[in-house]
C-alpha positions in Angstrom: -19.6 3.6 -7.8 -21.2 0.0 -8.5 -24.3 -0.4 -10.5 -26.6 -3.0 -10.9 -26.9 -3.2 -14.4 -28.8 -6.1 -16.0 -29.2 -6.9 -19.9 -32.7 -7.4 -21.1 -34.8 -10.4 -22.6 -34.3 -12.0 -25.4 -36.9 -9.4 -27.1 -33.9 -7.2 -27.1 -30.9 -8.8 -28.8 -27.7 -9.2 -26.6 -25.5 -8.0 -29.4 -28.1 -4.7 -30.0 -27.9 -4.3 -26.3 -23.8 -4.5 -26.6 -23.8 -1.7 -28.9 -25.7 0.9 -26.8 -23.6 0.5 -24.1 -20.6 1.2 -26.0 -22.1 4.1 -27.6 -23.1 5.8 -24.9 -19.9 5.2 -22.8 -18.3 6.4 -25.9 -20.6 9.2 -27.4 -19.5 12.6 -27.8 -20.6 15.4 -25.7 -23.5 17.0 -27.0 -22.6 20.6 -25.4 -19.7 22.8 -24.6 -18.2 22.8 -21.7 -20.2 24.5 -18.7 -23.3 25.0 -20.7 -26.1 23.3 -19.3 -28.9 21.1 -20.2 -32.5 21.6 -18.8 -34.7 18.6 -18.0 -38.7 19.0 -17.0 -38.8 17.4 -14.6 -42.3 19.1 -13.3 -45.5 17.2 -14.1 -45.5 19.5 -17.1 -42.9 23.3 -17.8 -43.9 26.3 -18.8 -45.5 29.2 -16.5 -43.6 32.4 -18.2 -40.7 29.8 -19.0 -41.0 27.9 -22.3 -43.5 25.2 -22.4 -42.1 21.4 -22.1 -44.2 17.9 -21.1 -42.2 16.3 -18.4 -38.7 14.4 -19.5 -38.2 17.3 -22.2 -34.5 18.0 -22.5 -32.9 20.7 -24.0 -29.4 20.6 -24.4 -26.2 23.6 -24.9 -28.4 26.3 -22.5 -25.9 29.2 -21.6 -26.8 31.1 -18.1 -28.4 33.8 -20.4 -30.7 30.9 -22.2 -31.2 29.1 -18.7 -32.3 33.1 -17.6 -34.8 34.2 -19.9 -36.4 31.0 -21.2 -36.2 28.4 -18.5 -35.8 29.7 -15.1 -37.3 33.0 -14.9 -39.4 32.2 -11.4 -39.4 29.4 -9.0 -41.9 27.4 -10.1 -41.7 26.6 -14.4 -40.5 22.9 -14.0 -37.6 23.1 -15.7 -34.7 21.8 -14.1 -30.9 22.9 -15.6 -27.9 21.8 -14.1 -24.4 21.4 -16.0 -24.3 17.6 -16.5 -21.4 15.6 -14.8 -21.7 13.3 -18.0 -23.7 13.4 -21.9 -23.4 10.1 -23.3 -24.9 10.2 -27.2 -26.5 12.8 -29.3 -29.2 14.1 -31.0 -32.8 12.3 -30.2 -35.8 11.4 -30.8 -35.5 10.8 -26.9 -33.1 11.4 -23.9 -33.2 10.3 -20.3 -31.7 12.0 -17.2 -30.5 10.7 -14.2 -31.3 13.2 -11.1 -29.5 10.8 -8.5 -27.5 6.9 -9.0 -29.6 5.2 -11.8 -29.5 1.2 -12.7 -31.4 -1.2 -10.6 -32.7 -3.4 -13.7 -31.6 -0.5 -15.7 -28.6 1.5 -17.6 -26.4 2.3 -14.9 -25.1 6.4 -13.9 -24.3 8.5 -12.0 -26.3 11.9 -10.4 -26.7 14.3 -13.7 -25.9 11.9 -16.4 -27.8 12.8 -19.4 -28.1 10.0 -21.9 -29.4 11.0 -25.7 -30.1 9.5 -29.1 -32.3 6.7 -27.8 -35.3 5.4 -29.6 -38.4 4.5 -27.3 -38.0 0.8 -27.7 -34.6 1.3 -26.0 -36.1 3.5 -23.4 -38.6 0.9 -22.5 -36.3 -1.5 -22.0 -33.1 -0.1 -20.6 -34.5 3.0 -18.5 -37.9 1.6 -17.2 -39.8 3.4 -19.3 -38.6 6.6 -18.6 -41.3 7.7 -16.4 -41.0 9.9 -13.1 -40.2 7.3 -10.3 -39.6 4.3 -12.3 -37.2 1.9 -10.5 -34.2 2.7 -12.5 -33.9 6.3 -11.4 -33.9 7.6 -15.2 -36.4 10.4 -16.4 -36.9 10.1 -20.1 -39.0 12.3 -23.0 -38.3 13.9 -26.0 -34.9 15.4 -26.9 -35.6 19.1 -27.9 -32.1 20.2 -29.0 -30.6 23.6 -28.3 -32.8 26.6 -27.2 -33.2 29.5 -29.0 -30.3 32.4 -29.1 -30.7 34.3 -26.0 -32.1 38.0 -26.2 -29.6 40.9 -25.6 -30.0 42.1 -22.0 -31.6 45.5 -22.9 -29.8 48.6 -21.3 -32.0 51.9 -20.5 -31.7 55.8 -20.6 -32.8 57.4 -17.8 -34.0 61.1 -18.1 -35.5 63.5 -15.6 -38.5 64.9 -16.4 -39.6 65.9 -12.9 -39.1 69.5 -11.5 -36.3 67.7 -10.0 -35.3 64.2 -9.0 -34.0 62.3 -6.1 -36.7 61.1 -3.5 -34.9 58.0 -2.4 -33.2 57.9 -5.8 -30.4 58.9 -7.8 -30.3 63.1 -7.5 -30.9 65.2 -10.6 -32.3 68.4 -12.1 -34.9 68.2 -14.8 -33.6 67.3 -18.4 -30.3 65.8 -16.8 -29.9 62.4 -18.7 -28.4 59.2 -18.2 -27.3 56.5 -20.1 -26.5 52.6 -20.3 -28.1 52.0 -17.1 -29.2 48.2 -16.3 -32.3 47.0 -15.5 -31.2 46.1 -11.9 -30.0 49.9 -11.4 -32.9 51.4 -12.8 -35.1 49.4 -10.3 -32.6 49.9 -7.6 -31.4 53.7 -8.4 -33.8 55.5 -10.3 -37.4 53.9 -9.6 -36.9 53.4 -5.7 -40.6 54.5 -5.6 -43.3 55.9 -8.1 -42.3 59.7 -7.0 -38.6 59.9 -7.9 -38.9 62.2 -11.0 -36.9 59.6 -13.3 -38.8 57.9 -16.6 -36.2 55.2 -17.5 -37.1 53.7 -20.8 -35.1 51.3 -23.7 -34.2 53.9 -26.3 -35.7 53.7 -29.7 -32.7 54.9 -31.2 -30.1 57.7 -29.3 -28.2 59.6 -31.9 -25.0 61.1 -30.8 -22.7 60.5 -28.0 -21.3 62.5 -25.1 -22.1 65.9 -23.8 -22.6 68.5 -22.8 -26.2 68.5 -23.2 -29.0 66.0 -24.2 -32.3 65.7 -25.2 -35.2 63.4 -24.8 -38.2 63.2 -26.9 -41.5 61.3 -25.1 -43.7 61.9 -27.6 -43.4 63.0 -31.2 -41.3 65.8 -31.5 -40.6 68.3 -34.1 -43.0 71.4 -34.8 -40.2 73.9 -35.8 -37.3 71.3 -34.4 -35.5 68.0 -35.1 -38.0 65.4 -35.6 -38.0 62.4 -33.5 -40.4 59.5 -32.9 -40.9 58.4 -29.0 -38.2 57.7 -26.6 -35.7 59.1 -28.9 -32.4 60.4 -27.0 -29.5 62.9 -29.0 -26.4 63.0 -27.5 -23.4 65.5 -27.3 -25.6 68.9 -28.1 -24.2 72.3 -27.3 -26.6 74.9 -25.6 -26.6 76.9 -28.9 -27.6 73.6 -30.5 -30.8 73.1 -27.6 -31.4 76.9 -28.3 -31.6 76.8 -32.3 -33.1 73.2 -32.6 -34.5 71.9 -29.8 -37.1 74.5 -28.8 -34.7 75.6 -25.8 -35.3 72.1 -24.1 -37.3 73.4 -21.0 -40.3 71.4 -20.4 -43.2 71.9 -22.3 -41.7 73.9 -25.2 -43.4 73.3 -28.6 -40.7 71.2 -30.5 -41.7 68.2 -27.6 -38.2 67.9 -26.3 -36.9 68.1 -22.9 -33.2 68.8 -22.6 -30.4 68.7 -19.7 -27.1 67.8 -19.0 -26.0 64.6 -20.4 -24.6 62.6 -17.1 -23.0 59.9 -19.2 -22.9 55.9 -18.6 -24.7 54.9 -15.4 -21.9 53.1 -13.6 
């Protein structure tokens, strides 16, 4: 593809203006390989995304990043895209260029992402940088990489109904599962507000396996193991539940509710 690409005035050196072009057409990457960068291109980002004045960029966003920080409803601002092209690094300012940029301007291609420019440079190779300047390039302040992405919690699910089922997963009370996902707890277990299931992020879950299992909701103790809230144990006889765990039926005085441990929700 052709692009117009036309040097500046004499306020900006011929030989400066020689050197930019070469270092961008030369500059390494500044991101691995399929990570993305995210631009705001809204008048301003944020709204339950992380907040950005338009032009931000942040570069090295992994799905997870893009996910939880960026992109987590329709209408934050942000815009992240793997770029065809990252020419430079570092700041204080980058530019991006949604469709064919040049016209008076640095020439690109759609999602080229230019960085390490100064706002002299910006001024007078990428119009400014400004939405819907006549070089096509959107320009603001280079933010760098965002921060580490959170673990994607996993739950345990745990009947404490009389029974459970209702347009969900089938269970009797005390039966537990664990390792479920957040989309299979919404989608499996908490169908509707009546299923019987309380699906929580563990505390802490000591012990693995079966046969039994026991969940503690509260405090629990009072003449059995003690345990803070949403505490699971794992891999418990019935002589165990008996002798420690107040028996495990609902309502008994240790605060623990016990059933068969169902395993990894898969």
């Amino acid at each position: 593809m052709r692009h117009n690409r036309v040097f500046p005035s004499s306020t900006f050196p011929f030989a400066s203006m020689l050197l930019l072009a070469v270092g961008l057409l030369s500059g390494q990457t500044a991101q691995a390989a399929d990570n993305m960068t995210c631009v705001c291109t809204g008048s301003a980002c944020g709204n339950n995304a992380i907040g950005g004045n338009q032009g931000d960029i942040f570069v090295n966003v992994s799905a997870a990043q893009a996910s939880q920080y960026f992109t987590t409803n329709p209408n934050t601002g942000w815009t992240c895209f793997v770029p065809a092209k990252t020419r430079g690094t570092a700041g204080p300012q980058g530019c991006y260029c949604k469709n064919s940029c040049g016209n008076g301007g640095i020439g690109a291609d759609p999602n080229y992402v230019d960085l390490g420019l100064s706002q002299a440079t910006v001024t007078s190779s990428y119009g400014g940088g400004k939405a819907g300047n006549k070089t096509g390039w959107l320009c603001g302040s280079y933010r760098g990489e965002a921060p580490a992405a959170k673990p994607t919690p996993t739950y345990s699910c745990a009947c404490t109904g009389s029974a459970c089922g209702n347009n969900a997963i089938g269970g009797n009370q005390g039966d537990i599962f664990t390792n479920v996902s957040q989309t299979n707890v919404q989608q499996k277990f908490q169908t509707n507000p009546n299923t019987g299931w309380t699906c929580v992020v563990p505390a802490k879950t000591r012990g693995t396996g079966g046969p039994l299992g026991c969940y503690c909701k509260g405090y629990c103790g009072n003449g059995g193991i003690g345990a803070d809230p949403n505490y699971f144990d794992l891999g418990l006889s019935q002589a165990t539940v008996n002798g420690s765990y107040g028996g495990g039926k609902a309502g008994n005085k240790t605060g623990w509710l016990c059933g068969s441990s169902r395993g990894d929700f898969k």
